[in-house]
C-alpha positions as CSV (number, residue, x, y, z in Angstrom):
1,X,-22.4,-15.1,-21.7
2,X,-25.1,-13.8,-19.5
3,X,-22.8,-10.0,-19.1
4,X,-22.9,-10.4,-22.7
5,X,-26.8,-10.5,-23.2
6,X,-27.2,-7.9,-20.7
7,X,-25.1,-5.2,-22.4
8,X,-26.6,-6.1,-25.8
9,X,-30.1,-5.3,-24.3
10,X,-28.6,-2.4,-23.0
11,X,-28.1,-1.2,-26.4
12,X,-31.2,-2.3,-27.6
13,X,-32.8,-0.3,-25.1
14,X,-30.4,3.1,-25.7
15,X,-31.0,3.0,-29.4
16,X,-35.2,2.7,-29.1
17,X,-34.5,6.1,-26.9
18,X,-36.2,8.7,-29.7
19,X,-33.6,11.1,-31.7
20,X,-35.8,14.0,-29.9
21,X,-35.5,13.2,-26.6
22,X,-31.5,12.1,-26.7
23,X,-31.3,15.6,-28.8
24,X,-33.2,17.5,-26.0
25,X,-30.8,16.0,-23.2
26,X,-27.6,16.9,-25.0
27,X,-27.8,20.6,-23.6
28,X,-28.1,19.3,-20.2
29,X,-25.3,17.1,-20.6
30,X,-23.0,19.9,-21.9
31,X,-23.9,22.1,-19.2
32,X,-23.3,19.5,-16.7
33,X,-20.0,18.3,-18.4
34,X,-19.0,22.0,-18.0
35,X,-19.6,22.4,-14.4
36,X,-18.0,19.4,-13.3
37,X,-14.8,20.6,-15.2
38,X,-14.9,23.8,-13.9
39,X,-15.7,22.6,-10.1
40,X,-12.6,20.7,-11.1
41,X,-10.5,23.2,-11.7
42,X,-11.4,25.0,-8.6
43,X,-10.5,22.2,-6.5
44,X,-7.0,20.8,-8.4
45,X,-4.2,22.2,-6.5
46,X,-2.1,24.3,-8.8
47,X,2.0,24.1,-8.7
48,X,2.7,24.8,-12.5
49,X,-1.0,24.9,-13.6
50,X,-0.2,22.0,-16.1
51,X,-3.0,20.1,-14.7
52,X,-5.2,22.6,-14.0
53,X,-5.0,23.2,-17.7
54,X,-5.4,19.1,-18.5
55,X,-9.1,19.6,-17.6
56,X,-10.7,19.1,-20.4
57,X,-14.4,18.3,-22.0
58,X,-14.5,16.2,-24.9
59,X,-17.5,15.0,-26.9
60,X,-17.7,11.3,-28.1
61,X,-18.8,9.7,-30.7
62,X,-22.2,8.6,-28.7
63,X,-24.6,11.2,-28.8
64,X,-25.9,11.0,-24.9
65,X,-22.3,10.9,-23.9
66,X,-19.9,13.5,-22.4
67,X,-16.4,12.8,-21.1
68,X,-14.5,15.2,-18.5
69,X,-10.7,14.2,-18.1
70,X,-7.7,15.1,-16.5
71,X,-4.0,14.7,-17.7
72,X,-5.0,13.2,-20.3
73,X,-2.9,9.9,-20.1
74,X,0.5,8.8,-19.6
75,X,1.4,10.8,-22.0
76,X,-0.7,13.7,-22.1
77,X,0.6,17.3,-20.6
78,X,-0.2,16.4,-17.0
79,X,0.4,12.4,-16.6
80,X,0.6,12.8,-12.8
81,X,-3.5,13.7,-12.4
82,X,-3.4,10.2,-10.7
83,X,-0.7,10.6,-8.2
84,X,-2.5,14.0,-7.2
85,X,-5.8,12.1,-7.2
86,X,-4.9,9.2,-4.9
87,X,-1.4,10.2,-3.6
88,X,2.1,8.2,-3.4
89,X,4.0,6.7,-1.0
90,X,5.9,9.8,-1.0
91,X,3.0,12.3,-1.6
92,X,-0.6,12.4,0.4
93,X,-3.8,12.3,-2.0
94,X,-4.9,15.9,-3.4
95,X,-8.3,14.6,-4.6
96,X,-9.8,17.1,-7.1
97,X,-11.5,14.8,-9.6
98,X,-13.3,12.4,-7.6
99,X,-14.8,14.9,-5.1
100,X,-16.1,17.4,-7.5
101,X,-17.9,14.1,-9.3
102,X,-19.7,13.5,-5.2
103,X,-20.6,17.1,-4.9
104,X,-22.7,17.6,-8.3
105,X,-23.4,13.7,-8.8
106,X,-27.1,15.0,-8.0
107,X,-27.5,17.5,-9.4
108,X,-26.2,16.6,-12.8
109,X,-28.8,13.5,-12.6
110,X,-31.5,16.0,-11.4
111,X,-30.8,18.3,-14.4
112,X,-30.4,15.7,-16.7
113,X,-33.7,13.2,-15.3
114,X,-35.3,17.4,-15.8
115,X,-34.5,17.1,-19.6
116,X,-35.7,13.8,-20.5
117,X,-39.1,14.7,-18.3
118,X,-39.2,17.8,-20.8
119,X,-38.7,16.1,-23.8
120,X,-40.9,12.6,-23.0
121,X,-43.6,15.8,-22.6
122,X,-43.2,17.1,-25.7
Protein backbone atom coordinates (compact mmCIF):
# COMPACT_ATOMS: atom_id res chain seq x y z
CA UNK A 1 0.00 0.00 0.00
CA UNK A 2 2.62 2.35 1.21
CA UNK A 3 4.86 1.47 -2.57
CA UNK A 4 1.64 2.37 -3.90
CA UNK A 5 1.31 5.96 -2.38
CA UNK A 6 4.78 6.61 -2.98
CA UNK A 7 4.71 6.16 -6.81
CA UNK A 8 1.38 8.04 -7.05
CA UNK A 9 3.20 11.05 -5.46
CA UNK A 10 5.77 10.42 -7.78
CA UNK A 11 3.49 11.26 -10.46
CA UNK A 12 1.97 13.92 -8.85
CA UNK A 13 5.24 15.48 -8.50
CA UNK A 14 6.46 14.68 -12.41
CA UNK A 15 3.28 16.07 -13.78
CA UNK A 16 3.51 19.71 -11.61
CA UNK A 17 7.12 19.75 -13.54
CA UNK A 18 6.18 22.92 -16.08
CA UNK A 19 5.64 21.86 -19.98
CA UNK A 20 8.74 24.41 -20.50
CA UNK A 21 11.12 23.04 -18.44
CA UNK A 22 10.38 19.06 -19.34
CA UNK A 23 10.41 20.65 -23.13
CA UNK A 24 13.83 22.38 -22.49
CA UNK A 25 15.35 19.01 -21.10
CA UNK A 26 14.24 16.84 -24.04
CA UNK A 27 17.33 17.97 -26.17
CA UNK A 28 19.58 16.92 -23.36
CA UNK A 29 17.98 13.68 -23.10
CA UNK A 30 18.31 12.97 -26.92
CA UNK A 31 21.80 13.88 -26.91
CA UNK A 32 22.49 11.83 -24.05
CA UNK A 33 20.34 8.80 -25.35
CA UNK A 34 22.61 9.07 -28.41
CA UNK A 35 25.85 8.95 -26.83
CA UNK A 36 25.11 6.14 -24.66
CA UNK A 37 24.04 4.17 -27.84
CA UNK A 38 26.90 5.04 -29.68
CA UNK A 39 29.54 4.39 -26.65
CA UNK A 40 27.60 1.20 -27.00
CA UNK A 41 28.34 0.29 -30.14
CA UNK A 42 31.90 1.01 -29.71
CA UNK A 43 32.19 -1.41 -26.91
CA UNK A 44 29.74 -4.49 -28.24
CA UNK A 45 31.92 -7.05 -29.67
CA UNK A 46 31.05 -7.53 -33.31
CA UNK A 47 30.91 -11.38 -34.83
CA UNK A 48 28.04 -10.83 -37.51
CA UNK A 49 27.24 -7.10 -36.47
CA UNK A 50 23.60 -8.24 -35.70
CA UNK A 51 23.85 -6.82 -32.41
CA UNK A 52 25.88 -4.07 -32.98
CA UNK A 53 22.99 -3.13 -35.30
CA UNK A 54 20.18 -3.97 -32.32
CA UNK A 55 21.27 -0.75 -30.69
CA UNK A 56 18.74 1.22 -30.92
CA UNK A 57 17.04 4.72 -29.41
CA UNK A 58 13.57 4.78 -29.11
CA UNK A 59 11.28 7.57 -27.79
CA UNK A 60 8.35 6.74 -25.42
CA UNK A 61 5.30 7.78 -24.91
CA UNK A 62 6.51 9.98 -21.71
CA UNK A 63 7.87 13.05 -22.67
CA UNK A 64 11.12 13.16 -20.10
CA UNK A 65 11.85 9.62 -21.15
CA UNK A 66 14.39 8.03 -23.56
CA UNK A 67 15.01 4.28 -23.87
CA UNK A 68 18.44 2.74 -25.33
CA UNK A 69 18.13 -1.08 -26.07
CA UNK A 70 19.83 -3.85 -27.28
CA UNK A 71 18.55 -7.06 -29.17
CA UNK A 72 15.48 -5.98 -28.75
CA UNK A 73 13.85 -9.11 -27.02
CA UNK A 74 13.67 -12.68 -27.45
CA UNK A 75 12.65 -12.16 -30.52
CA UNK A 76 14.12 -9.20 -31.86
CA UNK A 77 17.30 -9.54 -34.50
CA UNK A 78 19.88 -10.01 -31.82
CA UNK A 79 18.10 -12.08 -28.73
CA UNK A 80 21.50 -13.10 -27.43
CA UNK A 81 22.43 -9.17 -26.14
CA UNK A 82 22.04 -10.87 -22.74
CA UNK A 83 24.28 -13.85 -22.99
CA UNK A 84 27.01 -11.34 -24.40
CA UNK A 85 26.12 -9.04 -21.50
CA UNK A 86 26.46 -11.42 -18.61
CA UNK A 87 28.02 -14.55 -20.34
CA UNK A 88 26.98 -18.44 -20.16
CA UNK A 89 28.24 -21.33 -18.72
CA UNK A 90 29.79 -21.96 -21.93
CA UNK A 91 30.65 -18.31 -22.89
CA UNK A 92 32.54 -15.45 -20.48
CA UNK A 93 30.59 -12.05 -20.13
CA UNK A 94 31.33 -9.48 -23.06
CA UNK A 95 29.66 -6.55 -21.16
CA UNK A 96 28.95 -3.66 -23.61
CA UNK A 97 25.65 -2.25 -22.23
CA UNK A 98 26.18 -1.99 -18.64
CA UNK A 99 29.66 -0.45 -18.85
CA UNK A 100 28.92 2.28 -21.25
CA UNK A 101 25.78 3.14 -18.71
CA UNK A 102 28.98 3.49 -15.66
CA UNK A 103 31.21 5.55 -17.85
CA UNK A 104 28.59 8.43 -18.95
CA UNK A 105 26.13 7.81 -15.89
CA UNK A 106 27.66 11.41 -14.89
CA UNK A 107 27.82 13.03 -17.25
CA UNK A 108 24.37 12.35 -18.69
CA UNK A 109 22.99 13.63 -15.12
CA UNK A 110 25.41 16.59 -15.36
CA UNK A 111 24.03 17.55 -18.80
CA UNK A 112 20.72 16.81 -17.96
CA UNK A 113 20.68 18.59 -13.98
CA UNK A 114 22.53 21.64 -16.74
CA UNK A 115 19.18 21.75 -18.67
CA UNK A 116 16.72 21.92 -16.01
CA UNK A 117 19.14 24.70 -14.18
CA UNK A 118 18.65 26.52 -17.75
CA UNK A 119 15.15 26.22 -18.00
CA UNK A 120 14.03 26.79 -13.98
CA UNK A 121 16.18 30.29 -15.05
CA UNK A 122 14.26 31.18 -17.69
Amino acid sequence: MARSRQIKNFEKRLAAIPAAVRQAVRPALEKSAEELASTMRVLVPVEEGDLKESITVTNTAFETQIQVSAGTGNDGPAPHARWVEFGTPDAPEQAFFYPAVRLLNKRIARRIKSAITKAVKL
